[in-house]
C-alpha positions in Angstrom: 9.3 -4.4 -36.8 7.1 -4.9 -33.8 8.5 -3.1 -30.9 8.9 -4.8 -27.2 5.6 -4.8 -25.5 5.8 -2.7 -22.0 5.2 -5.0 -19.1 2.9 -3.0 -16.6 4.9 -2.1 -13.2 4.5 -4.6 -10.3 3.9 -2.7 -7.1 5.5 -3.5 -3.9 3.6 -2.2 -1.2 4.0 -2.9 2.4 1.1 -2.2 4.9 2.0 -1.4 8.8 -0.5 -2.2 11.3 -1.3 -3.2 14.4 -2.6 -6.9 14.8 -5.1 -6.0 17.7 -6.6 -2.8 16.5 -9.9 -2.2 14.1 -8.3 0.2 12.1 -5.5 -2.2 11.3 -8.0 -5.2 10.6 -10.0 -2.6 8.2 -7.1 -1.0 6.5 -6.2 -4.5 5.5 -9.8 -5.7 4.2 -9.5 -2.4 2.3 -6.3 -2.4 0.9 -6.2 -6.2 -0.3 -9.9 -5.0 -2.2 -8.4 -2.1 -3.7 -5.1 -4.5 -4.9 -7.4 -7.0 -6.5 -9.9 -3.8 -8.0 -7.0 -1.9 -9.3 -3.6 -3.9 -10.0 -5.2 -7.1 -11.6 -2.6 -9.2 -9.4 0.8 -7.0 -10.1 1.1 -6.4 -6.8 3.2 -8.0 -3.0 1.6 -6.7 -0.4 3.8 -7.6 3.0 1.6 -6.9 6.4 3.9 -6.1 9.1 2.6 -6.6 12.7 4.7 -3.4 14.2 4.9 -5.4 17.9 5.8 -9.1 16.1 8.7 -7.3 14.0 9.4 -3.7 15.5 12.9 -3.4 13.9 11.0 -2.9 10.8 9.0 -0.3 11.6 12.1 1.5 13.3 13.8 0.9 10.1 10.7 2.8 8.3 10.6 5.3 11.1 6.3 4.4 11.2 5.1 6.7 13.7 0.9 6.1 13.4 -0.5 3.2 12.1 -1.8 1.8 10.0 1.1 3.1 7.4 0.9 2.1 3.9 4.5 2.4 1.7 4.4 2.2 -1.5 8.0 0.8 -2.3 7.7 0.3 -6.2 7.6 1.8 -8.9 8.6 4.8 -7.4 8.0 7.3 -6.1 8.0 6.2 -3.1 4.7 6.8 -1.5 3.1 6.7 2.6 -0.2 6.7 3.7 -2.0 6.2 7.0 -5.0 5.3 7.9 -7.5 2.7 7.3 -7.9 2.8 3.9 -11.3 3.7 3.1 -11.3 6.7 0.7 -10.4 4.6 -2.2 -10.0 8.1 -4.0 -7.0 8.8 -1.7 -5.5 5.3 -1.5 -5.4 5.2 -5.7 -4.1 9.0 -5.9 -1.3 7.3 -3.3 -0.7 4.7 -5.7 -0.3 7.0 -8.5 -3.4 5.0 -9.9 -5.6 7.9 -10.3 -4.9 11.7 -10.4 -6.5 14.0 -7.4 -9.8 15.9 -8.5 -9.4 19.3 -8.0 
């Protein structure tokens, strides 16, 4: 009897920024490279402008941006900044354990 093949986790991830800044613009180049890299397409990423919908980033309780949440699978996971230590942003995922 063959047993059920596990279906690798989809991850929900939203990304907070901040339309008019250059951290923003790069944490989202970096993050949608890192998504296609690492998660072969089991991934939603939602970009939230925090000044175009600011009751969801109340909601969150974002404080710096650009914010990163990791929704699902859980845990649920934060990171901030722009992205670019693709060691930290997969150790945030859970993709990758943290060197020591």
């Amino acid at each position: 009897m063959k047993k059920p093949r596990k279906h690798p986790a989809t991850f929900v991830l939203r990304l907070y920024i901040s339309d008019s800044t250059v951290k923003s613009e790069r944490a989202v180049v970096n993050l949608k490279r890192v998504c296609e890299e690492h998660l072969n397409g089991r991934y939603h990423l939602e970009v939230i402008d925090i000044h175009k919908q600011a009751n969801l980033a109340r909601d969150e309780q974002i404080v710096a941006v650009p914010t990163l949440i990791k929704q699902l699978p859980l845990p649920l996971r934060r990171l901030v900044g722009d992205m670019s230590d693709l060691n930290k942003v997969l150790f945030g995922l859970d993709l990758r354990m943290q060197e020591q």
